[in-house]
C-alpha positions in Angstrom: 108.7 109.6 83.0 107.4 107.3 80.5 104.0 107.0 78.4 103.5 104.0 80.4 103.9 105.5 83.6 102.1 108.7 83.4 98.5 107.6 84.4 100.3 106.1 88.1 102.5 109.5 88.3 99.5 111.9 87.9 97.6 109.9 90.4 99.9 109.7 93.2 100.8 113.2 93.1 97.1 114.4 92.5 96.3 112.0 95.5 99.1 113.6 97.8 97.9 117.3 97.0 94.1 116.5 97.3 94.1 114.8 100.4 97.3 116.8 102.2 96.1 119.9 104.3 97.7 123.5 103.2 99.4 123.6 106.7 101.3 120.3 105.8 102.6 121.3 102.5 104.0 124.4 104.0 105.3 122.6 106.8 108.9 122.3 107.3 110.7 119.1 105.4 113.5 116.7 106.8 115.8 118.5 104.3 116.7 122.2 104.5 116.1 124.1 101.2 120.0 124.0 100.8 119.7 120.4 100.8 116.2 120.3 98.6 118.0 122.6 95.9 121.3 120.4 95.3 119.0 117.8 94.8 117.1 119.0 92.2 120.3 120.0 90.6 121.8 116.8 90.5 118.6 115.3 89.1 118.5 117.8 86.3 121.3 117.0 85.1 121.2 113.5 85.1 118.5 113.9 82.9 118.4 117.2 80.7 120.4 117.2 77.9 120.8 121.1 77.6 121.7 121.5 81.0 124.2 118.9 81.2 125.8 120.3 78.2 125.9 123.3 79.2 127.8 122.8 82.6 130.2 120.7 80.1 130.9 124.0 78.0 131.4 125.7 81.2 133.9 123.1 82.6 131.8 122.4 85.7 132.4 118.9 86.4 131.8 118.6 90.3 128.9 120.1 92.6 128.7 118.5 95.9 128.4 121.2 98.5 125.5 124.0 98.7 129.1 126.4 98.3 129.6 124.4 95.0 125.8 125.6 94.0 126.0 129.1 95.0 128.9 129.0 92.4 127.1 127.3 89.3 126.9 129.7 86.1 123.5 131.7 86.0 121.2 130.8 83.4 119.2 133.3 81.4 116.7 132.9 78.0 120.0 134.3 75.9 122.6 131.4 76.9 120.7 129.0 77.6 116.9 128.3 76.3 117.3 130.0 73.0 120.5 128.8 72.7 119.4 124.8 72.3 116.2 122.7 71.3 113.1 122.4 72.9 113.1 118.7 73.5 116.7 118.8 75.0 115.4 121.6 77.7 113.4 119.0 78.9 113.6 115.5 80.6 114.9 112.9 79.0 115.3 115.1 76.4 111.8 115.3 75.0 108.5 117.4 75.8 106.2 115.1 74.5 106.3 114.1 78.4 104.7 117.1 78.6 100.9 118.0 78.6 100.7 121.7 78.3 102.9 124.9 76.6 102.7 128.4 77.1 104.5 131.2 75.8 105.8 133.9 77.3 105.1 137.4 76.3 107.8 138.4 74.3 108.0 141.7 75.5 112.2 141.8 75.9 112.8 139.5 72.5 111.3 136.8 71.0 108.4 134.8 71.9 109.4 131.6 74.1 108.0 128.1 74.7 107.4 126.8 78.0 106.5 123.2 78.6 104.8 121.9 81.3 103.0 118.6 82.8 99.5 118.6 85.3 102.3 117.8 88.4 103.7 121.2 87.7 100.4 123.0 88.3 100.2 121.3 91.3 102.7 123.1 93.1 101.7 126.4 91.7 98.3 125.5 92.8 99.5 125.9 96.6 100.4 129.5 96.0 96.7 129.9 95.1 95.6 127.8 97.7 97.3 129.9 100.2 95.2 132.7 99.0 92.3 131.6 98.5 92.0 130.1 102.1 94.2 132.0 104.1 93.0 135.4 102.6 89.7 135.0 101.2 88.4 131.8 103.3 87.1 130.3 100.5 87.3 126.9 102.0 84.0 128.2 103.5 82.1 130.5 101.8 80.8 129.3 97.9 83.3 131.5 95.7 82.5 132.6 92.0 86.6 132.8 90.3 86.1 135.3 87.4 89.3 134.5 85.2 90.4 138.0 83.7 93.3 136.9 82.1 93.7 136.6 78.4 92.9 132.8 77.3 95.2 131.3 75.1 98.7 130.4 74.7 99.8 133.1 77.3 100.8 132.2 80.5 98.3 134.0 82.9 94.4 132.5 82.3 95.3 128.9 81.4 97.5 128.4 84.3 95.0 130.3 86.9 91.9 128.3 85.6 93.9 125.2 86.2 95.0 125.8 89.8 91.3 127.1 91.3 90.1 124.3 89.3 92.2 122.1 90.8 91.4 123.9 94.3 87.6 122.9 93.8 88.6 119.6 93.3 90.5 119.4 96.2 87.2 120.2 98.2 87.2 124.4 98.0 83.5 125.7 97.1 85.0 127.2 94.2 83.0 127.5 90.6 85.7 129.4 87.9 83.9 131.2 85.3 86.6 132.2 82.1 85.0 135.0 80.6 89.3 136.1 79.1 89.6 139.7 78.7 86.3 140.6 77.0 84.4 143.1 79.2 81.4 142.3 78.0 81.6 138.9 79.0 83.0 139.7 82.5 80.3 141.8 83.2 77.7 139.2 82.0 79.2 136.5 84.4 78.8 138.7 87.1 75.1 140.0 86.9 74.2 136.2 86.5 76.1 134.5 88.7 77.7 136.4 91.6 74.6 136.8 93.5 74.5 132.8 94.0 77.7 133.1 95.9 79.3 134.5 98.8 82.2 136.1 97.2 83.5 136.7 93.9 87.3 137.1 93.2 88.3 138.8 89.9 91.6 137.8 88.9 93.8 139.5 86.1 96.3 142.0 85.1 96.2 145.3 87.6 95.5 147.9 84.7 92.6 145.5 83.4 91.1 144.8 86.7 90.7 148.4 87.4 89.3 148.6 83.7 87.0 146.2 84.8 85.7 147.9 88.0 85.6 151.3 86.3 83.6 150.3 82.8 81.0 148.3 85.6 80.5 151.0 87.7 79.7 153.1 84.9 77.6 150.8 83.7 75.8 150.6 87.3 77.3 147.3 88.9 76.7 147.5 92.6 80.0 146.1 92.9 79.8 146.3 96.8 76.6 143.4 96.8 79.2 140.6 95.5 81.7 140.7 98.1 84.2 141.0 95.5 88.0 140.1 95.9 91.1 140.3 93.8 94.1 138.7 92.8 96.3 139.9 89.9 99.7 139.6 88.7 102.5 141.2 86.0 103.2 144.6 87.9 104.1 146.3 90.7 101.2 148.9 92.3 101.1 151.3 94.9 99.6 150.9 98.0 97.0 153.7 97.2 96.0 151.7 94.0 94.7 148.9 96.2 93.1 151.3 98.3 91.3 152.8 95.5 90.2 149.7 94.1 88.9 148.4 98.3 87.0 152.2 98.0 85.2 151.3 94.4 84.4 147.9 95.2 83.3 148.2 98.6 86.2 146.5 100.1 86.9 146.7 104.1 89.6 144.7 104.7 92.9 145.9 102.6 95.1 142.5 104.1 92.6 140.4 103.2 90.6 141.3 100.3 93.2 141.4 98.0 96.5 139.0 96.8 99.6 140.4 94.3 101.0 137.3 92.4 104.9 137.3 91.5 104.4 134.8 88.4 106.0 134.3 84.9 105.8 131.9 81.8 108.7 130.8 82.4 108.4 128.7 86.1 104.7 129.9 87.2 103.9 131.3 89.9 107.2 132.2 92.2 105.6 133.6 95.2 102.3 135.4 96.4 100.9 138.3 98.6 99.9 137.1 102.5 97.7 139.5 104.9 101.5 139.7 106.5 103.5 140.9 103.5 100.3 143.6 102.7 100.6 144.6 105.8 104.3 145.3 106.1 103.9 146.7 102.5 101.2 149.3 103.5 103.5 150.0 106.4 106.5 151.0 104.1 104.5 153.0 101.7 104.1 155.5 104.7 108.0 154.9 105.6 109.3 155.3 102.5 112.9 156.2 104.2 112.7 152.5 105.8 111.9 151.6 102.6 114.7 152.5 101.2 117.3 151.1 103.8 116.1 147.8 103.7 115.0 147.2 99.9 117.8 149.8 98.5 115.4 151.8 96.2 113.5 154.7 96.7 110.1 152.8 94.5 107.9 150.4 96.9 108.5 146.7 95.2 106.2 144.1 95.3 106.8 142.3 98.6 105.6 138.5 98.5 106.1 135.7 101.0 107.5 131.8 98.9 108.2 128.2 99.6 112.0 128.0 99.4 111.4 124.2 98.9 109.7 125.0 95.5 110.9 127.9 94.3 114.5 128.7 95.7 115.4 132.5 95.3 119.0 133.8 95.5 120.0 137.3 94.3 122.9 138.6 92.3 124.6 141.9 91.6 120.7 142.9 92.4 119.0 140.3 90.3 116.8 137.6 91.5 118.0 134.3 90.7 115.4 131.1 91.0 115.8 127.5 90.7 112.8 125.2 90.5 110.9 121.7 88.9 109.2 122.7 85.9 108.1 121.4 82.4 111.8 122.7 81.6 113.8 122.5 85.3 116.1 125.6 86.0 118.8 126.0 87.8 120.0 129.6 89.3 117.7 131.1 86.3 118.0 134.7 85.6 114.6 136.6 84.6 115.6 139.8 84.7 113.7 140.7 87.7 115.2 143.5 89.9 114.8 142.7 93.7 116.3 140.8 96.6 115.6 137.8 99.6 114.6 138.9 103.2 114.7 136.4 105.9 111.4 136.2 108.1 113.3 136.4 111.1 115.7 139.3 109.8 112.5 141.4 108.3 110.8 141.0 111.5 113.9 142.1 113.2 114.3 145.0 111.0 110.4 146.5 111.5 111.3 146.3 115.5 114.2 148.5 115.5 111.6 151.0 113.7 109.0 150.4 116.3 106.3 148.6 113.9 105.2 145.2 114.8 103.1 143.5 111.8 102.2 140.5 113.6 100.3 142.4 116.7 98.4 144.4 113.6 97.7 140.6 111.9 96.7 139.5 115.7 94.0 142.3 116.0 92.6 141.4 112.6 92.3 137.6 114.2 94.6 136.8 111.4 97.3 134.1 111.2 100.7 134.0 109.3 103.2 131.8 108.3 107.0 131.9 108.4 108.2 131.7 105.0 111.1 134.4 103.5 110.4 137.4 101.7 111.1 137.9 98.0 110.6 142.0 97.0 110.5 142.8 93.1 110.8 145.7 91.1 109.9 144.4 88.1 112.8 144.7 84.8 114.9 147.7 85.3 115.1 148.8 81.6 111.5 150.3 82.7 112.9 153.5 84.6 113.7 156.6 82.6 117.2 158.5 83.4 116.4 162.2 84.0 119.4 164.4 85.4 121.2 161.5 86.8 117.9 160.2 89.0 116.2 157.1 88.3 112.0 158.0 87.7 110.7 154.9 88.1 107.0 154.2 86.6 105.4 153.4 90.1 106.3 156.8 91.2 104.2 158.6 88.9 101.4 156.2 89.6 101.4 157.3 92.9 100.6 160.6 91.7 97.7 160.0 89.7 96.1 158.3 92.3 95.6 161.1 94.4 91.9 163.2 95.0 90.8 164.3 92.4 93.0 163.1 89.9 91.8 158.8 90.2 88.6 159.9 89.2 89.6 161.9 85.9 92.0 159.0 84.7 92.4 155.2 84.1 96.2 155.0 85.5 98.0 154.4 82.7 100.5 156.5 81.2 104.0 157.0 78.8 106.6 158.7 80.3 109.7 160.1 78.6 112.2 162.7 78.6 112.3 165.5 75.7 114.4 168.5 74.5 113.1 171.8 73.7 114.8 174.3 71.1 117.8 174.7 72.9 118.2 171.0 73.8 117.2 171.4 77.6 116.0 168.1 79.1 112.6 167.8 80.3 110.1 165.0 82.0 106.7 164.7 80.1 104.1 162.2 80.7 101.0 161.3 78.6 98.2 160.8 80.8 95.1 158.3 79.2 91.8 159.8 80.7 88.9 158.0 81.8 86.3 156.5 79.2 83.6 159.5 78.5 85.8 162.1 80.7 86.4 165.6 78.6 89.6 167.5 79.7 89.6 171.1 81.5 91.4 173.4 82.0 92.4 172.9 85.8 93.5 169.0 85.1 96.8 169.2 83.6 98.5 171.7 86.5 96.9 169.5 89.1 97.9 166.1 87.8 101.4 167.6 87.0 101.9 168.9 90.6 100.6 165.5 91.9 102.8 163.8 90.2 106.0 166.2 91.1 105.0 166.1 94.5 105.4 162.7 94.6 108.2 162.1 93.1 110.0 164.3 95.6 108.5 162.5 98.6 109.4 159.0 97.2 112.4 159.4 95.5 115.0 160.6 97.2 117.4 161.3 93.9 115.1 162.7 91.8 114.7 165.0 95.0 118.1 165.7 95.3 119.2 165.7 91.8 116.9 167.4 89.7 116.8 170.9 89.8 113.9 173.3 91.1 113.1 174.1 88.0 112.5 171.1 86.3 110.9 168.9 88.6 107.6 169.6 86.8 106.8 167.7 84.4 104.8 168.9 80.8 101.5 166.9 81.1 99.5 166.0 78.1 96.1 164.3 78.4 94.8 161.6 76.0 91.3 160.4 75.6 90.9 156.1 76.6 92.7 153.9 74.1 94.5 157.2 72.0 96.3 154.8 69.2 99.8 157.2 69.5 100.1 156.5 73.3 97.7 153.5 74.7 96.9 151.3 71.6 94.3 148.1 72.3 95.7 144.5 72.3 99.3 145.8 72.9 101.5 145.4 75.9 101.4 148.4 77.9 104.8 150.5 78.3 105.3 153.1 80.8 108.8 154.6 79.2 109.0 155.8 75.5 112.6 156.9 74.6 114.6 155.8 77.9 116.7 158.4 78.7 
């Protein structure tokens, strides 16, 4: 796309989004997604020079068959983006046709650039768009969008301020306020400006949004007067987490009041939370042995519905592999995401034979749904700790501290890590941060650490079966809100210390 050209691009495909309803964009195409994906494969590499050279190192001289595709090398940030120039990861090998860059986080290496032109919010805009209308109706009630997510160069607030911007341009009663991170800021927007609408959606990181609840209620936010929603993204949470947040903010509606993003820096947003997928996920949570047959792991993954004709998922040796149009087009890219495809129709089939029907549930809730796949994520898997051959897996212990009483003694985050005493024997200990203003006692630490065994024995079958009797405990410390050694401010949180 040249200079030249740009203004006539932007306006035919702004045109085509404003003015064409969600059902339509969902809807169906003339080609399949097989079809769709070789496509886009073909055009990339008629006109990215890294990708093109890349196939050439690779010896890959002919792709004509979706068979062909399935067979293409994987791409990951190691071989390929850091492994060539910026401008030659784009089209026409330059990113000047770009408008936009974000970087990712750089929390497995170092810090990337990602490109990306108005046209490519567009499509990511959808996801949002099926959220805000099919979960939150905001195509008819005036909707205050509080943007929690750090603003700058990161991926998360610039890209969601785009898309409900471009939502309210499209017609949506939609105002977006972009207080960033800073509580006190959030907290202003609120008092001042929820009351003039009828809901008020809070969207940001899950550890931060529950910050954000928390600090207000202390503060004395009536929460339950602004009708509040909200949508977040980065990690996986337990079911009881976004009951906990419903109970705080007055929510009555778990499928509806809430939406689970499954984004990154490096493509966007890759697929979202529907009142179907919460529902089947709420479902599991109280199955967990179902859970376990169909997603292979004993952890409860993120379970999102996608648009194979923008984001096309395949999965690997358990990894999730995605090809899609972006500032910097990749084919059969691997992120490191744990997880796996479902089928509608096979999903469906699945919660039959166990005698659940989600789509009666959605019908009594006068809720629709629509039949896109299923894309489940773990999240990376160098976040699990290795303890007597079982896997512990961070959501696991979350579970456990979001039991009565514990949720109302701590925040939710925590380190977990396996130690050795004097004689070298292995043990599990978790650092647990406690609420702002909350002083420790005495009966905390036995109750949060038989909470959090008790869970791990119900949801994981091998640290059930592998772990002895005797060391299923774990040692508990507690740690008072933003402890520097264990839960320092402005950092990335991690859940493992010293992976096992």
């Amino acid at each position: 796309m040249s200079l030249e050209a740009r203004p006539e691009n932007v306006l035919t495909a702004y045109r085509e989004f404003l003015t064409t309803p969600l059902d339509e964009l969902l809807a169906p195409k003339p080609q399949t997604p097989e079809e769709h994906v070789l496509r886009l494969f073909h055009d990339t590499v008629a006109h990215v020079p890294a990708y093109r050279r890349f196939l050439n190192d690779q010896g890959i001289v002919r792709v004509q068959t979706f068979e062909d595709f399935q067979r293409l090398p994987v791409l990951t940030k190691q071989n390929y983006i850091l492994q060539n120039p910026l401008d030659d990861l784009c089209r026409n090998g330059t990113f000047i046709e770009c408008d936009m860059i974000a970087t990712s986080s750089g929390s497995t290496g170092k810090p990337c650039i990602w490109p990306r032109f108005l046209t490519d919010e567009l499509q990511i805009a959808v996801r949002f768009e099926q959220i805000f209308r099919d979960s939150f109706s905001a195509h008819q009630k005036p909707t205050l969008a509080v943007v929690c997510f750090a603003l700058g160069t990161w991926v998360g607030g610039m890209y969601t301020t785009a898309c409900c911007r471009h939502l309210a341009a499209k017609g949506y009663p939609i105002t977006v306020a972009t207080p960033g991170n800073n509580l006190e800021e959030i907290f202003r927007v609120v008092r001042e400006l929820a009351p003039y609408f009828s809901q008020t959606v809070l969207l940001g990181y899950p550890p931060f949004i529950k910050n954000v609840v928390d600090q207000g209620l202390a503060l004395g936010i009536e929460w339950s007067h602004y009708a509040i929603r909200w949508v977040t993204a980065g990690e996986v949470f337990s079911e009881e987490w976004r009951s906990l947040i419903g109970e705080r903010v007055g929510s009555t509606s778990p499928l509806t009041d809430s939406a689970s993003l499954y984004g990154t820096a490096d493509a966007g947003v890759l697929a979202n939370e529907t009142p179907l997928s919460i529902a089947i996920r709420r479902w599991f949570a109280d199955n967990p042995k179902a859970a376990e047959q169909i997603f292979g792991e004993s952890r409860l993954p993120t379970l999102a519905q996608y648009d194979p004709y923008t984001r096309f998922f395949e999965c690997s040796e358990g990894k999730l592999l995605f090809s899609g149009n972006n500032g910097i087009p990749l084919i059969r890219y691997n992120i490191l995401d744990t997880g796996g495809v479902v089928p509608f129709e096979k999903l469906m089939a699945f919660l039959q034979d166990w005698r659940f029907d989600p789509l009666r549930e959605l019908a009594t809730c006068g809720l629709t749904y629509r039949k896109l796949p299923f894309v489940y994520v773990f999240g990376r898997s160098d976040f699990t700790l290795s303890y007597y051959g079982a896997n512990i897996y961070p959501e696991n212990v979350t579970v456990g501290l979001e039991q009565e009483p514990i949720k109302h003694w701590v925040t939710g985050r925590f380190v977990m890590e396996v130690r050795e005493d004097a004689d070298a024997n292995r043990y599990l200990h978790v650092a647990v941060e406690l609420a702002p203003h909350k002083t420790p006692t005495e009966e905390m630490i036995p109750q949060i650490a038989a909470s959090i065994r008790q869970q791990l024995e119900r949801l994981n079958t091998e640290f059930a079966n592998y772990v002895p009797e005797h060391a299923r405990t774990p040692e508990v410390s507690l740690h008072p809100t933003d402890d520097p050694a264990y839960f320092p401010k402005g950092v990335k949180h991690r859940y493992t210390r010293g992976i096992g």
